[in-house]
mmCIF file of the N, C-alpha and C atoms, coordinates in Angstrom:
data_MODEL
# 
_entry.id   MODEL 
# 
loop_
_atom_site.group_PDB 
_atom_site.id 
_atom_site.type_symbol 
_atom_site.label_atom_id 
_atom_site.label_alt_id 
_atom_site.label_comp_id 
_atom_site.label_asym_id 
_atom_site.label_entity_id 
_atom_site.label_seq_id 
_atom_site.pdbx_PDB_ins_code 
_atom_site.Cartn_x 
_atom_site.Cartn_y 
_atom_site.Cartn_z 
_atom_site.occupancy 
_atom_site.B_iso_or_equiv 
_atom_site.pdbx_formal_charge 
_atom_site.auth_seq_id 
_atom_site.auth_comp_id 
_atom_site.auth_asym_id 
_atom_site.auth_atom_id 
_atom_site.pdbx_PDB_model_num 
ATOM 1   N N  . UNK A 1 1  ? 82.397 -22.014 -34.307 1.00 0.00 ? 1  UNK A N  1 
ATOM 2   C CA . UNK A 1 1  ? 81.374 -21.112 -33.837 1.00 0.00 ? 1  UNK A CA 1 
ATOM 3   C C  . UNK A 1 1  ? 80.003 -21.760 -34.079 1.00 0.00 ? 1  UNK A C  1 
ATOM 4   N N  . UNK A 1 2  ? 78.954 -21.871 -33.234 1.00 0.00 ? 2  UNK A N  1 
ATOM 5   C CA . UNK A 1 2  ? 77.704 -22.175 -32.884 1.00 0.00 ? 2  UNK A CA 1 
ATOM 6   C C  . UNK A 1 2  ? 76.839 -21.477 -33.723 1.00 0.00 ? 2  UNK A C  1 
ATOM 7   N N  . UNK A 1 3  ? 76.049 -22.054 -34.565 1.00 0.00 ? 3  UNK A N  1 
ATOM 8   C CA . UNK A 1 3  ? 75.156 -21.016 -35.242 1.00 0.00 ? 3  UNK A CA 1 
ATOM 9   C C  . UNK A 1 3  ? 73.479 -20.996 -34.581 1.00 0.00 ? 3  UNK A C  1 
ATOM 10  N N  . UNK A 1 4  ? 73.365 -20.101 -33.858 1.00 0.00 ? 4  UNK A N  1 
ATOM 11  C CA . UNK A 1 4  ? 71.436 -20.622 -33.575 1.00 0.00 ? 4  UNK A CA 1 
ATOM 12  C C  . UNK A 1 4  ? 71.021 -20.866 -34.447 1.00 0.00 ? 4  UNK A C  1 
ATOM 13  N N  . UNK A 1 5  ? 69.716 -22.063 -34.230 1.00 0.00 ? 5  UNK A N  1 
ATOM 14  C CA . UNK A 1 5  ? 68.165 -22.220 -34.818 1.00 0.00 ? 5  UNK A CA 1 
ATOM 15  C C  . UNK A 1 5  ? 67.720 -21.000 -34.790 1.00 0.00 ? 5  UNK A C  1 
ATOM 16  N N  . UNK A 1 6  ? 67.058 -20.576 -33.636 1.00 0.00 ? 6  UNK A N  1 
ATOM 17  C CA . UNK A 1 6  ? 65.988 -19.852 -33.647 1.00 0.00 ? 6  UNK A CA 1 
ATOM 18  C C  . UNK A 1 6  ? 66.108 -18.271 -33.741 1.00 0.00 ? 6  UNK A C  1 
ATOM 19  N N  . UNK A 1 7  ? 65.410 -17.592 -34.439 1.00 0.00 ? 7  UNK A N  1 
ATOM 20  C CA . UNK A 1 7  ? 65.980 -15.995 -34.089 1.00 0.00 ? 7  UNK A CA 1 
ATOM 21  C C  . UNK A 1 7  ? 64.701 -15.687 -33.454 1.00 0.00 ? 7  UNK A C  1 
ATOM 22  N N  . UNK A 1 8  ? 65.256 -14.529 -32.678 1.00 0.00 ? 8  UNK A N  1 
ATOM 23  C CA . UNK A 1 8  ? 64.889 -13.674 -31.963 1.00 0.00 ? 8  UNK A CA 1 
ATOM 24  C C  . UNK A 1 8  ? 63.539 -13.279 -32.074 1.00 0.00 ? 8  UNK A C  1 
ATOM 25  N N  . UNK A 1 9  ? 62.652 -13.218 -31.050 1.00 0.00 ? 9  UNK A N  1 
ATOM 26  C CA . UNK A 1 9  ? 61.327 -12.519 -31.141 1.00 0.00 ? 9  UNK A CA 1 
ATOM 27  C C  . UNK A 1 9  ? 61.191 -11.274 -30.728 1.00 0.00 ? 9  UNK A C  1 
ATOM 28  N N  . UNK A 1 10 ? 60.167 -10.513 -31.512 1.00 0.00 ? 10 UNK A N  1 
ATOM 29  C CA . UNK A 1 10 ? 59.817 -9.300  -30.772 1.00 0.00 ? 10 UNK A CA 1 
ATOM 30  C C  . UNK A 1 10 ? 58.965 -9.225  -29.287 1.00 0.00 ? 10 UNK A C  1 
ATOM 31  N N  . UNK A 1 11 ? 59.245 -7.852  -28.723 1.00 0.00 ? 11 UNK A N  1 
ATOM 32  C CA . UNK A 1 11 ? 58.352 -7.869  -27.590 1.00 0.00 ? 11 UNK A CA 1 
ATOM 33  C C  . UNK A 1 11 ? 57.011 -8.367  -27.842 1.00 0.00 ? 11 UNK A C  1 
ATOM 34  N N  . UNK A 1 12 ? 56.749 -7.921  -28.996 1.00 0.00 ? 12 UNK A N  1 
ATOM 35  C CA . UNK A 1 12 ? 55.140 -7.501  -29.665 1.00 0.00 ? 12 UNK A CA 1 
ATOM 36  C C  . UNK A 1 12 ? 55.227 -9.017  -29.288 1.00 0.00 ? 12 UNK A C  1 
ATOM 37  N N  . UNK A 1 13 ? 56.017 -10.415 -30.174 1.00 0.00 ? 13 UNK A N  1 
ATOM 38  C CA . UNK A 1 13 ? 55.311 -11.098 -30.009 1.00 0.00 ? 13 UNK A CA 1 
ATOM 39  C C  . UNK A 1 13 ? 55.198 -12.155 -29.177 1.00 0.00 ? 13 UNK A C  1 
ATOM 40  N N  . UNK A 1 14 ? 56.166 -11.838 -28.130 1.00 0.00 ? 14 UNK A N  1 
ATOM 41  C CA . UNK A 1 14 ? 56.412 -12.348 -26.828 1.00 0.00 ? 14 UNK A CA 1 
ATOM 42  C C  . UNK A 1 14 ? 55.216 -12.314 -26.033 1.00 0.00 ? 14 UNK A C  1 
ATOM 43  N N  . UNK A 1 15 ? 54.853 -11.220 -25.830 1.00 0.00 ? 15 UNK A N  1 
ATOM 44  C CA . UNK A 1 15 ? 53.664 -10.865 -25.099 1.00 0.00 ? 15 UNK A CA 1 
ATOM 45  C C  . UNK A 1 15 ? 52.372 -11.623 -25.554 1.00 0.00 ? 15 UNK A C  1 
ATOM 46  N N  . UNK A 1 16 ? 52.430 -11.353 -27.199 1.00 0.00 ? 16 UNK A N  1 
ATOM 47  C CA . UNK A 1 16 ? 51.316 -12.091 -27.619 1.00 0.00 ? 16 UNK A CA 1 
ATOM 48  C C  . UNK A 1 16 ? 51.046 -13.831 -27.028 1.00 0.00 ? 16 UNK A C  1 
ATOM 49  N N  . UNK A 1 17 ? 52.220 -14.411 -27.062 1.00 0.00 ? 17 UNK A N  1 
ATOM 50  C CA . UNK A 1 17 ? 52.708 -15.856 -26.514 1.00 0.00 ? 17 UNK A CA 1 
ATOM 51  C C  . UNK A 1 17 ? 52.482 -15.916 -25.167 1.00 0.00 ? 17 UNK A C  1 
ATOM 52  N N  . UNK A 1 18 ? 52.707 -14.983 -24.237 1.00 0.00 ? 18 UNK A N  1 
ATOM 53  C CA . UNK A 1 18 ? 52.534 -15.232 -22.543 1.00 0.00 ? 18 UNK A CA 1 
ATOM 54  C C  . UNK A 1 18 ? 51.216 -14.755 -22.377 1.00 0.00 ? 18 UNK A C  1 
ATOM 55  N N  . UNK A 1 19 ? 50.567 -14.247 -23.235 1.00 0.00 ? 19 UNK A N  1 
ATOM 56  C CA . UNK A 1 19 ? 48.429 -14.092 -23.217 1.00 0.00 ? 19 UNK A CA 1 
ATOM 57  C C  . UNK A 1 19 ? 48.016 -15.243 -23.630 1.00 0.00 ? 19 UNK A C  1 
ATOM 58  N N  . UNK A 1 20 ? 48.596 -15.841 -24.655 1.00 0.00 ? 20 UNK A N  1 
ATOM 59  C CA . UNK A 1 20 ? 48.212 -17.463 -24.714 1.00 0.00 ? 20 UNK A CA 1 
ATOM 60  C C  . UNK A 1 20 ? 48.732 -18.461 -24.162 1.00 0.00 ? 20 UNK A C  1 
ATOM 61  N N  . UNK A 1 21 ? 49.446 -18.106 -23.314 1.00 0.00 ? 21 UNK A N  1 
ATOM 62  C CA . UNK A 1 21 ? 49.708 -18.811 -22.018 1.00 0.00 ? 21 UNK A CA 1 
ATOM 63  C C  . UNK A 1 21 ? 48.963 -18.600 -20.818 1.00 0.00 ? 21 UNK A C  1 
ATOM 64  N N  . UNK A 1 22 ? 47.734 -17.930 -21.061 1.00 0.00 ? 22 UNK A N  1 
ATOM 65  C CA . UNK A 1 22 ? 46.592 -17.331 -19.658 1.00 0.00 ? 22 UNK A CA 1 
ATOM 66  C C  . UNK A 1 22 ? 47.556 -16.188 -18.816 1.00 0.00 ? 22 UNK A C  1 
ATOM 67  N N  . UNK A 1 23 ? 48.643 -15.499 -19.086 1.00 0.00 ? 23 UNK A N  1 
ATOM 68  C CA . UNK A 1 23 ? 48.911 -14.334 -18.541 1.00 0.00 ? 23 UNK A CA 1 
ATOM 69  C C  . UNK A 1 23 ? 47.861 -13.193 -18.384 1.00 0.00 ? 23 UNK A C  1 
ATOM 70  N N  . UNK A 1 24 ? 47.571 -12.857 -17.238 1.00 0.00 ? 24 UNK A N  1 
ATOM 71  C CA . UNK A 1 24 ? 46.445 -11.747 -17.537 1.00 0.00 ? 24 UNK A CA 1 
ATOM 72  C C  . UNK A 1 24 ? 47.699 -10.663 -17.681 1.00 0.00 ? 24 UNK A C  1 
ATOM 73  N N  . UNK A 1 25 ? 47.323 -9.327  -18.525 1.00 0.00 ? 25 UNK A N  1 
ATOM 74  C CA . UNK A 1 25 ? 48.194 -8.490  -18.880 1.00 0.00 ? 25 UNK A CA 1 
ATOM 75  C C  . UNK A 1 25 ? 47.009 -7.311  -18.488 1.00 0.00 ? 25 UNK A C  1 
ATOM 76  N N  . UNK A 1 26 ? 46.998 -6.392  -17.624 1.00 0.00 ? 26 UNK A N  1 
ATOM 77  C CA . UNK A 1 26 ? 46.060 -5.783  -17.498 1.00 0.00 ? 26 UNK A CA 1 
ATOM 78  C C  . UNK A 1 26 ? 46.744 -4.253  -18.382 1.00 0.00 ? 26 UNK A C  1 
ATOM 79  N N  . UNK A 1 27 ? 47.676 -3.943  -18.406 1.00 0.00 ? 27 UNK A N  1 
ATOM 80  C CA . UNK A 1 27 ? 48.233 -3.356  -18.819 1.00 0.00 ? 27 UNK A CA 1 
ATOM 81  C C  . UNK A 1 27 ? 49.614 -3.271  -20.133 1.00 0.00 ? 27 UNK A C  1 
ATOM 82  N N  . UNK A 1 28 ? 48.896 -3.479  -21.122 1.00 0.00 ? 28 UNK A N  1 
ATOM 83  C CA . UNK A 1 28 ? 49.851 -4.169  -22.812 1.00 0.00 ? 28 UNK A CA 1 
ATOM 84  C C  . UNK A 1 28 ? 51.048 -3.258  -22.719 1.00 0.00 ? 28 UNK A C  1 
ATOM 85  N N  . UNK A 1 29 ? 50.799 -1.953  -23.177 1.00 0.00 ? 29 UNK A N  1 
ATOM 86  C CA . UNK A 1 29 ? 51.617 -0.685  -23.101 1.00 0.00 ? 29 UNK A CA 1 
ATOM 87  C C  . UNK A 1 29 ? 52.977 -1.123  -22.148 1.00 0.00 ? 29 UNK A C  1 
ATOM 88  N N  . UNK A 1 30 ? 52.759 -1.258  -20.862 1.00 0.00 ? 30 UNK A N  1 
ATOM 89  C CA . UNK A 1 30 ? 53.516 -1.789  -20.058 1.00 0.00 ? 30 UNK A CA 1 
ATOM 90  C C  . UNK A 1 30 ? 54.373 -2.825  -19.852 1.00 0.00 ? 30 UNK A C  1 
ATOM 91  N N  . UNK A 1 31 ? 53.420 -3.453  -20.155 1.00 0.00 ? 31 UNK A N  1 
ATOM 92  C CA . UNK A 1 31 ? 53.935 -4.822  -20.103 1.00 0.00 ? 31 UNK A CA 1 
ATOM 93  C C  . UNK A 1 31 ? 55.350 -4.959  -21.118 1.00 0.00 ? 31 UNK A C  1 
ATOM 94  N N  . UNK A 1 32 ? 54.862 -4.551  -22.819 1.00 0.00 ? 32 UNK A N  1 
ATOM 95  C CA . UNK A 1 32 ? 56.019 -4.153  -24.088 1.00 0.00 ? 32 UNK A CA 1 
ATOM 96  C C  . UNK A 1 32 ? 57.440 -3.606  -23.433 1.00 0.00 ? 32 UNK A C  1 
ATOM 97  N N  . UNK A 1 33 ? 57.150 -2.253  -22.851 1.00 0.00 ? 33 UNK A N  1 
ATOM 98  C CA . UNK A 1 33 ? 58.193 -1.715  -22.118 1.00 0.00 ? 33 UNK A CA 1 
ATOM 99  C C  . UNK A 1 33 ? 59.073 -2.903  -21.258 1.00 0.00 ? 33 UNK A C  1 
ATOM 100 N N  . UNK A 1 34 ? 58.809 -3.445  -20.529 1.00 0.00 ? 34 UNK A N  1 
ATOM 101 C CA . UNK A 1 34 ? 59.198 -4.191  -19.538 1.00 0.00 ? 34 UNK A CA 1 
ATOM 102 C C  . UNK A 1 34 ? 59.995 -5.146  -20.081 1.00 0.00 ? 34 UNK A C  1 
ATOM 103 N N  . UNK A 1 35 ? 59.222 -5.541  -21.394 1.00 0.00 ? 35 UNK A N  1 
ATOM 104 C CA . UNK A 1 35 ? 59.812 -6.712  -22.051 1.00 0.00 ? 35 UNK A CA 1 
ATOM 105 C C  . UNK A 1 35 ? 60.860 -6.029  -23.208 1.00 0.00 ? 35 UNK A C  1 
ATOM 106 N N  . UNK A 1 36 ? 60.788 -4.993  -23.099 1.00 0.00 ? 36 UNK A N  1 
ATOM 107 C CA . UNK A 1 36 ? 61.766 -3.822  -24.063 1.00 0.00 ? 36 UNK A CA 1 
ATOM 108 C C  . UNK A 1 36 ? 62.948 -3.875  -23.376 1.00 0.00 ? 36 UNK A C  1 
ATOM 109 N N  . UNK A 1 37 ? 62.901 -3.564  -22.270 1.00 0.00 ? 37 UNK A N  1 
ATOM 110 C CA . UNK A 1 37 ? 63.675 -2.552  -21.528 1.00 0.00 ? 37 UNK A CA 1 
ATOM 111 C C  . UNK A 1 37 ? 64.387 -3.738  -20.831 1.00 0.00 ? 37 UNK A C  1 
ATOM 112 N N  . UNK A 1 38 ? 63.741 -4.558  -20.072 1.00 0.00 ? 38 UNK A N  1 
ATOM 113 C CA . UNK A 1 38 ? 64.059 -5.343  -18.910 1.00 0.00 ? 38 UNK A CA 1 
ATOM 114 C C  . UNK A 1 38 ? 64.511 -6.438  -19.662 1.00 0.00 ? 38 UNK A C  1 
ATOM 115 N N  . UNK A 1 39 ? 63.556 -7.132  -20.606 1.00 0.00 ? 39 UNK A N  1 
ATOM 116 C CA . UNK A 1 39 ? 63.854 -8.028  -21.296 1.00 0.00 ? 39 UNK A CA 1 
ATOM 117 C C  . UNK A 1 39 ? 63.130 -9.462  -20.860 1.00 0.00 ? 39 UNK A C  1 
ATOM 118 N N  . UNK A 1 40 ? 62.796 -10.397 -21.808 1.00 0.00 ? 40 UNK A N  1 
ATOM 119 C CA . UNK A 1 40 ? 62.363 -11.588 -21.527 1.00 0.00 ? 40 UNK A CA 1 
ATOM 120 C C  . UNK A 1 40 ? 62.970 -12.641 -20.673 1.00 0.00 ? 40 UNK A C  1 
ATOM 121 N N  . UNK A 1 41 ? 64.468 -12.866 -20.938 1.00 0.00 ? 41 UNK A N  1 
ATOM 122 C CA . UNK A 1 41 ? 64.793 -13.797 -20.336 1.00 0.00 ? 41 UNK A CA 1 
ATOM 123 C C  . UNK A 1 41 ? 65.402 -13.430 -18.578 1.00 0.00 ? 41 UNK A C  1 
ATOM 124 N N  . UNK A 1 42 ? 65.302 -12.317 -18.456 1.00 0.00 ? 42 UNK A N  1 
ATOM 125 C CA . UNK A 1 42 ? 65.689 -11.595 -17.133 1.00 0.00 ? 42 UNK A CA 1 
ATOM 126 C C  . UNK A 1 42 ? 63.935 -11.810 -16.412 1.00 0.00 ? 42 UNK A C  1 
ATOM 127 N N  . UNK A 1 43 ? 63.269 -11.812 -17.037 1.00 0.00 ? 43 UNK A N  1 
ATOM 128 C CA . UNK A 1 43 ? 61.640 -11.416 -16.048 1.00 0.00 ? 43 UNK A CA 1 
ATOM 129 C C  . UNK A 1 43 ? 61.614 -12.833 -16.079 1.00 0.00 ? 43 UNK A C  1 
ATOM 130 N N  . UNK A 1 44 ? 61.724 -13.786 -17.246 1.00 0.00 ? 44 UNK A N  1 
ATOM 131 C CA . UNK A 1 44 ? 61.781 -15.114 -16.498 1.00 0.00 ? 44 UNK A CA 1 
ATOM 132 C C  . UNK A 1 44 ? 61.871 -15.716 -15.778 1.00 0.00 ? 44 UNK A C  1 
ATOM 133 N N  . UNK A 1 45 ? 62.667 -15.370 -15.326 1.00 0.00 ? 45 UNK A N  1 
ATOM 134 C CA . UNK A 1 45 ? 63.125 -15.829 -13.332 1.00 0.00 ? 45 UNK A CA 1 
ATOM 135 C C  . UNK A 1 45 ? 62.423 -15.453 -12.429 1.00 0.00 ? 45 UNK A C  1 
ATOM 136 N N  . UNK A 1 46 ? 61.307 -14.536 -12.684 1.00 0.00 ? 46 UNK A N  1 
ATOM 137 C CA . UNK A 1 46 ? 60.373 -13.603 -11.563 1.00 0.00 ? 46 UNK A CA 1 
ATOM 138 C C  . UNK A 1 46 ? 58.953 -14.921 -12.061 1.00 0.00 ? 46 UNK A C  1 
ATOM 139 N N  . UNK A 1 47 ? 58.626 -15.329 -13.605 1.00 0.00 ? 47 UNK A N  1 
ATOM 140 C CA . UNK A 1 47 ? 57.323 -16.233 -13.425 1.00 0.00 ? 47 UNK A CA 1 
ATOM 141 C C  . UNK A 1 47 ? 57.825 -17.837 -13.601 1.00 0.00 ? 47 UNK A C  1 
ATOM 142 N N  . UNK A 1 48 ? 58.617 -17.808 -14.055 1.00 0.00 ? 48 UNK A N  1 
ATOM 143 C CA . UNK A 1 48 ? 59.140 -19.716 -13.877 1.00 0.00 ? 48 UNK A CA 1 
ATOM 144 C C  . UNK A 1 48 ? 58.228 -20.473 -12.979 1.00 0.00 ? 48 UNK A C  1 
ATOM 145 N N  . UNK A 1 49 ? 58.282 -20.117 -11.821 1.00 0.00 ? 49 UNK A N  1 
ATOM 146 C CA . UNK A 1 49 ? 57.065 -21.163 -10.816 1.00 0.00 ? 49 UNK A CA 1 
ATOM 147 C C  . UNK A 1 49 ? 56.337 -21.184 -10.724 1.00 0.00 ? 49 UNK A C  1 
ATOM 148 N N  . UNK A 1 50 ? 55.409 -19.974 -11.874 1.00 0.00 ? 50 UNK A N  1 
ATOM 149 C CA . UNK A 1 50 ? 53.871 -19.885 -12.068 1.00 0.00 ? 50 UNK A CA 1 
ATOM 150 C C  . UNK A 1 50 ? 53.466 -20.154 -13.003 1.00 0.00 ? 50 UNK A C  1 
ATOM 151 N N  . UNK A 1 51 ? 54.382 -21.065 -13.586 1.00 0.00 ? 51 UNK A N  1 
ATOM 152 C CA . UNK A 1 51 ? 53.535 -22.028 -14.665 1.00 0.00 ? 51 UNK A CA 1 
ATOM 153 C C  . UNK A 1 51 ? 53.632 -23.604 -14.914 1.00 0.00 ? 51 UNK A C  1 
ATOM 154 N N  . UNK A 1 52 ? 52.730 -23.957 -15.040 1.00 0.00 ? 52 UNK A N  1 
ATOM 155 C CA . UNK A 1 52 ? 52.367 -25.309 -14.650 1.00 0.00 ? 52 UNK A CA 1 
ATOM 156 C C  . UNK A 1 52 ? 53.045 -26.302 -15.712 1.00 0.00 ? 52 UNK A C  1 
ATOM 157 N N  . UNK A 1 53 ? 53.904 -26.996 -15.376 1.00 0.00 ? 53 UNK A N  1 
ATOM 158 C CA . UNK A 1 53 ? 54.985 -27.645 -15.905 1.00 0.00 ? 53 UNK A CA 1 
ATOM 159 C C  . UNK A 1 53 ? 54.138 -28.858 -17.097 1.00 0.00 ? 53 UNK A C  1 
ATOM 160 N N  . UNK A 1 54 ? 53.284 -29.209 -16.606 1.00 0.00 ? 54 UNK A N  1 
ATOM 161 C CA . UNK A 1 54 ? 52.773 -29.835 -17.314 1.00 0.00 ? 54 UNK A CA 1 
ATOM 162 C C  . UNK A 1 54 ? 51.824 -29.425 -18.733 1.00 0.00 ? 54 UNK A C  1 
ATOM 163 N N  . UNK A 1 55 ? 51.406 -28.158 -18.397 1.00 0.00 ? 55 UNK A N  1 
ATOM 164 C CA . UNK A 1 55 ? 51.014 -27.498 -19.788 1.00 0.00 ? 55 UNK A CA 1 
ATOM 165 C C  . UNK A 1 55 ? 51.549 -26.275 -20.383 1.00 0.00 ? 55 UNK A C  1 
ATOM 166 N N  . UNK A 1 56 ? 52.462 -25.727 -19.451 1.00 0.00 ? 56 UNK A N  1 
ATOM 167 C CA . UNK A 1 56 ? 53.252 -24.819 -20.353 1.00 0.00 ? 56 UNK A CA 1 
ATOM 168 C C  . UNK A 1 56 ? 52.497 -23.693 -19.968 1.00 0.00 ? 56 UNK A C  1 
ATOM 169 N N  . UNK A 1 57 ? 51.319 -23.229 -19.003 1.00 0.00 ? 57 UNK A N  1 
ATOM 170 C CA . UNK A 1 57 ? 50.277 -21.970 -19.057 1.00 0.00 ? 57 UNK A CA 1 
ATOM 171 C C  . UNK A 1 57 ? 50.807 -21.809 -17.498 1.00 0.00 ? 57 UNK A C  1 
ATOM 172 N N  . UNK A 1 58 ? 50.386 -20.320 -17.856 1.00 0.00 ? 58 UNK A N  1 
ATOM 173 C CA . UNK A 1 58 ? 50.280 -19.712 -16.503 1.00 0.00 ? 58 UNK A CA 1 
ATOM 174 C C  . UNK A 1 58 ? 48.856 -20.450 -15.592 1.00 0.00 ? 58 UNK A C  1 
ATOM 175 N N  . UNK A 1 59 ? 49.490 -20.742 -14.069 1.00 0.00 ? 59 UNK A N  1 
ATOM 176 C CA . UNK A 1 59 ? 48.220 -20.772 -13.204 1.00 0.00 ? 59 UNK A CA 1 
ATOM 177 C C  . UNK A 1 59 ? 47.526 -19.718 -13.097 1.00 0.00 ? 59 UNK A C  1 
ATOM 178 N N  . UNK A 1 60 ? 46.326 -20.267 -12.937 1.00 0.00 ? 60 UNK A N  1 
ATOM 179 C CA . UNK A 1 60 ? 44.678 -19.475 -13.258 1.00 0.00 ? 60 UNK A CA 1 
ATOM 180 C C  . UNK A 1 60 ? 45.462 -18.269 -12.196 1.00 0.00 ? 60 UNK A C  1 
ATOM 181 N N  . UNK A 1 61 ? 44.614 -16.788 -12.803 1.00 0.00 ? 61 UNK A N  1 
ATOM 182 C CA . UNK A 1 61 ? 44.579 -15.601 -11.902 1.00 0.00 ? 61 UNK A CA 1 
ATOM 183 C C  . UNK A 1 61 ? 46.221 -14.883 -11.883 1.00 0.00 ? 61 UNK A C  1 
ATOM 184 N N  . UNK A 1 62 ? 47.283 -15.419 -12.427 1.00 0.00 ? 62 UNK A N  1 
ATOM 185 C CA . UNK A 1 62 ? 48.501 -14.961 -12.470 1.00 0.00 ? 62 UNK A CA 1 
ATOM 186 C C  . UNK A 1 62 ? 48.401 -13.733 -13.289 1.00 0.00 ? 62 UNK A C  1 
ATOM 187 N N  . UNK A 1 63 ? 49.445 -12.643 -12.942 1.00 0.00 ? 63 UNK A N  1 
ATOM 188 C CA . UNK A 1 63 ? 48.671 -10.913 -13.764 1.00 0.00 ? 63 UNK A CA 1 
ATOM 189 C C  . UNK A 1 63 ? 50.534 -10.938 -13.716 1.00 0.00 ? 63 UNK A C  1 
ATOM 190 N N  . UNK A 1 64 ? 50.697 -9.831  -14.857 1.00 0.00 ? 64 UNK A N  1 
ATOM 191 C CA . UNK A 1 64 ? 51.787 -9.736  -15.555 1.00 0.00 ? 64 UNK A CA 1 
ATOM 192 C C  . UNK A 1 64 ? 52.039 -8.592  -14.073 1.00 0.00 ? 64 UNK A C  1 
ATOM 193 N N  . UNK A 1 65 ? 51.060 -8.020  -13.379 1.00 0.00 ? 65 UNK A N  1 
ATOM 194 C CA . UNK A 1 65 ? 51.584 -7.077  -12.134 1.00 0.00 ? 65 UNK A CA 1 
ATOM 195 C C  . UNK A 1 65 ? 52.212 -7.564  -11.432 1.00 0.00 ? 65 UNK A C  1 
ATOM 196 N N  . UNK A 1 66 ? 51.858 -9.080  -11.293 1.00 0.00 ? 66 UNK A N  1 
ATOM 197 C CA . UNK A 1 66 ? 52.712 -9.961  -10.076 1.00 0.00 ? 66 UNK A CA 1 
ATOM 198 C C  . UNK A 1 66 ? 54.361 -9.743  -10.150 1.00 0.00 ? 66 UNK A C  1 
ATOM 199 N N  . UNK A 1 67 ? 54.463 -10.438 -11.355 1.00 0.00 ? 67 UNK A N  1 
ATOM 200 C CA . UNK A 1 67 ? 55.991 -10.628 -12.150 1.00 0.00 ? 67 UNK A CA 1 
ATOM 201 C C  . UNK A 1 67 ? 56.565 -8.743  -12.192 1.00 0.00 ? 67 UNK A C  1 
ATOM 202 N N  . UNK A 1 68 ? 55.691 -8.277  -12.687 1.00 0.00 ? 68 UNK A N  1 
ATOM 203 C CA . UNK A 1 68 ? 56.607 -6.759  -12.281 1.00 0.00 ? 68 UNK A CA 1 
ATOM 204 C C  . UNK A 1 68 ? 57.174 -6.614  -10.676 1.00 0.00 ? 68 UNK A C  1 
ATOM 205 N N  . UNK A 1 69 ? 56.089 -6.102  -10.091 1.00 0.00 ? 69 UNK A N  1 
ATOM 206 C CA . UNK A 1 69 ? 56.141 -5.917  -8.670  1.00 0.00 ? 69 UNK A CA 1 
ATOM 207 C C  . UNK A 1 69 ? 57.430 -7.184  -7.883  1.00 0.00 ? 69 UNK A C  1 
ATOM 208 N N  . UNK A 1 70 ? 57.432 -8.253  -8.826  1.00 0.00 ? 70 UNK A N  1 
ATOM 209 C CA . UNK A 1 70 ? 58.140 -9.260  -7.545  1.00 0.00 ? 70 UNK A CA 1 
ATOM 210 C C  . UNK A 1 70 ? 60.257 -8.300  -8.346  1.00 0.00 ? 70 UNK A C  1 
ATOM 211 N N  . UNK A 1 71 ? 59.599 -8.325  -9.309  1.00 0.00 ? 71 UNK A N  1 
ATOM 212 C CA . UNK A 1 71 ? 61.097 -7.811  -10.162 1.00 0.00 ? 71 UNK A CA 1 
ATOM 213 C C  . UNK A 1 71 ? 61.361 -6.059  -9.374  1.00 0.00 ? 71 UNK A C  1 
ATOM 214 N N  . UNK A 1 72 ? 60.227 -5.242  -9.622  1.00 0.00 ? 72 UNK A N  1 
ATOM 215 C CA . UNK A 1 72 ? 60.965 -4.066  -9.165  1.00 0.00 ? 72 UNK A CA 1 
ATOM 216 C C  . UNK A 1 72 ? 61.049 -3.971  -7.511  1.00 0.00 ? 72 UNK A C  1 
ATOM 217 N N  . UNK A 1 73 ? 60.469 -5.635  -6.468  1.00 0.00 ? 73 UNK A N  1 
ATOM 218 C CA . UNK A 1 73 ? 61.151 -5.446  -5.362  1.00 0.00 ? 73 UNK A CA 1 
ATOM 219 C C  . UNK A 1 73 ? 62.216 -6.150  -5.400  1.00 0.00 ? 73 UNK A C  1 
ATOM 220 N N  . UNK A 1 74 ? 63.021 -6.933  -6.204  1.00 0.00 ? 74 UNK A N  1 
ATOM 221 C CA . UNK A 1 74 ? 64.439 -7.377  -6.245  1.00 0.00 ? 74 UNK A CA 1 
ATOM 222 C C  . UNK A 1 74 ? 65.014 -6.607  -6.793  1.00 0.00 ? 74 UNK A C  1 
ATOM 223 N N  . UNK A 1 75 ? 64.778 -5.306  -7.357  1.00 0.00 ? 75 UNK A N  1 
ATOM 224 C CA . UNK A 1 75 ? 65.637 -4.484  -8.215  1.00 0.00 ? 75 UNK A CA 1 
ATOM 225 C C  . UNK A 1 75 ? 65.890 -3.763  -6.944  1.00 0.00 ? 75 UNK A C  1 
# 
């Protein structure tokens, strides 16, 4: 059996990590939920191509609304 490195982060500080990645979050409250509920590695797949491979940040002007909206029209 495989033991992970790393444990688990909270929403709290997930979010904190994708604002210092230039995520605009216009809405925190929300955003938590999303990352509660929906989860991190599931919304992943909605911003993967909006961040710039070479530094790890979101491209300029990217809003955590985008990544919702593109998720609750594939839902």
């Amino acid at each position: 059996m495989a033991l992970f490195a790393k444990t688990a982060e909270t929403p709290h500080s997930l979010l904190t990590k994708l604002i210092a990645q230039n995520l605009e979050v216009p809405d925190k409250q929300e955003a938590l939920q999303y990352l509660t509920f929906v989860g991190h590695y599931r919304l992943k797949g909605y911003w993967f191509h909006l961040v710039d491979p070479a530094t790890k940040k979101f491209r300029p002007g990217t809003s955590f609304d985008t990544i919702k909206n593109r998720y609750e029209f594939d839902r």
